[in-house]
C-alpha positions, 0 to 999 in steps of 0.5 A: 466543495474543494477538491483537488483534480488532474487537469491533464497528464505530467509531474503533480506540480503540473497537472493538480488544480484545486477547484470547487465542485459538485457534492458527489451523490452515492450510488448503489453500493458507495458512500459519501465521505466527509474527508478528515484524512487521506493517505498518499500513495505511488497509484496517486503519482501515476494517476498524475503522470497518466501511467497508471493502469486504471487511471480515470478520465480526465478531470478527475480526483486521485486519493485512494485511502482515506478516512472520515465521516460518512454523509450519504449512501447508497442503495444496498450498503451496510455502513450508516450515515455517521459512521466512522470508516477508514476506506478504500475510495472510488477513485476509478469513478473520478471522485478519489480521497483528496476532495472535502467529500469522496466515494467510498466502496462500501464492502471496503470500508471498516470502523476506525478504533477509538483509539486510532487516529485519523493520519494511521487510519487513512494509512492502513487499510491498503498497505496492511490487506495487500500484506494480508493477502499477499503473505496469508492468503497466497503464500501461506507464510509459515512461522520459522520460513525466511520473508525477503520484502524488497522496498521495505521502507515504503508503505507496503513494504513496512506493513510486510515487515511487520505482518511477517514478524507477527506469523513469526518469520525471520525477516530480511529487507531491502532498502536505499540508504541507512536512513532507510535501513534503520526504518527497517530495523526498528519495524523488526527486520532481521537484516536489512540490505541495502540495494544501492551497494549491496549484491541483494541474491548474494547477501540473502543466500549467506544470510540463509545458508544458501537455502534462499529466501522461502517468500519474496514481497517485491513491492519494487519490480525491475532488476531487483525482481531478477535478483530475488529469482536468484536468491529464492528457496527450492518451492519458494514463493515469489509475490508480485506486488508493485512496481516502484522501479517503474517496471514490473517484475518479467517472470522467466517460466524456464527459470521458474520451472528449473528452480521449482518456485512460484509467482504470485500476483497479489492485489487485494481486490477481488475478494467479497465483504466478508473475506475483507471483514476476516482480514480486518479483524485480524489485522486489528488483533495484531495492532491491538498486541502492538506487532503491527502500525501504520508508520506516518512519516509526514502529514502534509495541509491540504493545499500542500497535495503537489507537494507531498507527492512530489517528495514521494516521487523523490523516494524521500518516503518511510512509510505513510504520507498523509493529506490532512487539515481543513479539507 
């Protein structure tokens, strides 16, 4: 079967060669997937570079998201053979989404409505249970709080947005650039800032009447964390999600002690199956009453993979980038 691999570590264009392989056999707990859709995103980039925290050994296939048929499974599973599912892949075993057939957790894996395509479900289930886990279940998002999410046109980022407007909360956004803005905008922000000309701590204690923010989603990392501690409520809570500056947010506890917040890490692994069931309910509940999509920006051929991630590498990003076609 074809599937793309990194051959060693540097910028996708460098480093993915298409190849044909072995049909992956599941082991207990996997499925094997017929591919009809992958999401791209910024841990597939650093897999690349060799910068990513659980990046495999080489040779091996990135693709985190997908969505597709299910053609075998392993021992224990629940999922069937022809099942539909969007899913999270076992990248970490070498076997990621962007190959004609992947492996997939089982207790990561869910049904894709009929009336879901192929491009928003390989999009969805990652962007939308870290939102989940990150505004639900850590901070406790409450109607009527203020959500600053830092990075808002990305794909978590977005999801966020839209998540914090469905529990009802006033939400404020970060963003380069008007395009990106007006994004953020037609997602439901209330405000947007943009990070390039804007003092992000200064505009968000104006836009609160000096109280800050109640939760801050930082899917950026870097010198705009630092400006989120400045600007976060009296027992705010400050949710470490990414790093798409390329650095992770440095906590100060004096800081944190002082000014009475907390920092959260959020990651949606770690939970069991029946904790991901609940979040996936709900989060197709919202769907189904229009407060929350994945936003596809571009769906890209499969032989165009070094390419799409190159444009995600350039931050020329609204949402979701997708691999599809004849995988």
């Amino acid at each position: 079967m074809r599937a793309w691999q990194v051959v060693k570590c540097g910028e996708p264009q460098d480093v993915l060669r298409l190849v044909e392989t072995e049909l992956p056999e599941p082991p207990p707990g996997l499925l094997r997937v017929r591919v009809s859709a992958c999401a791209l995103g910024l841990p597939d980039l650093l897999m690349c570079r060799g910068s990513y925290a659980l990046t495999p050994e080489l040779p091996f296939t990135p693709g985190q998201e997908l969505v597709g048929k299910v053609t075998a499974v392993g021992e224990g599973t629940r999922v069937r053979v022809g099942d539909r599912v969007m899913a999270v892949s076992a990248f970490f075993l070498r076997r990621g989404g962007f190959a004609r057939e992947a492996l997939a957790l089982d207790d990561f894996a869910f049904p894709v409505p009929d009336d879901m395509e192929d491009a928003e479900a390989a999009g969805f289930v990652i962007p939308y249970h870290t939102a989940y886990v990150g505004l639900v279940r850590r901070a406790a998002l409450r109607a009527g709080e203020t959500l600053l999410v830092l990075g808002g046109a990305g794909g978590t980022g977005s999801a966020a947005i839209q998540l914090g407007r469905a529990i009802g909360a006033k939400v404020l956004a970060t963003a380069g650039g008007e395009d990106k803005a007006a994004f953020c905008r037609e997602l439901g922000a209330d405000r947007v800032i943009d990070y390039r000309s804007d003092d992000v701590a200064a505009v968000v204690r104006t836009a609160t009447g000096g109280r800050g923010a109640d939760v801050v989603y930082d899917t950026v990392g870097g010198d705009v964390f630092r400006a989120a501690a400045d600007c976060i409520a009296h027992e705010g809570r400050l949710l470490v999600v990414g790093f798409a500056s390329g650095g992770w947010g440095r906590p100060s506890a004096a800081h944190m002690a002082t000014h009475n917040y907390s920092v959260m890490g959020v990651m949606p692994s770690g939970y069991d199956s029946e904790f991901r069931k609940r979040a996936q309910q709900e989060l197709l509940e919202q769907r189904d009453r229009g407060a929350i999509r994945a936003v596809v920006d571009r769906v890209f051929p499969f032989e165009s993979l070094p390419e799409g991630l190159e444009q995600l590498a350039a931050g020329r990003v609204r949402g979701k980038l997708v691999l599809e076609g004849d995988l």
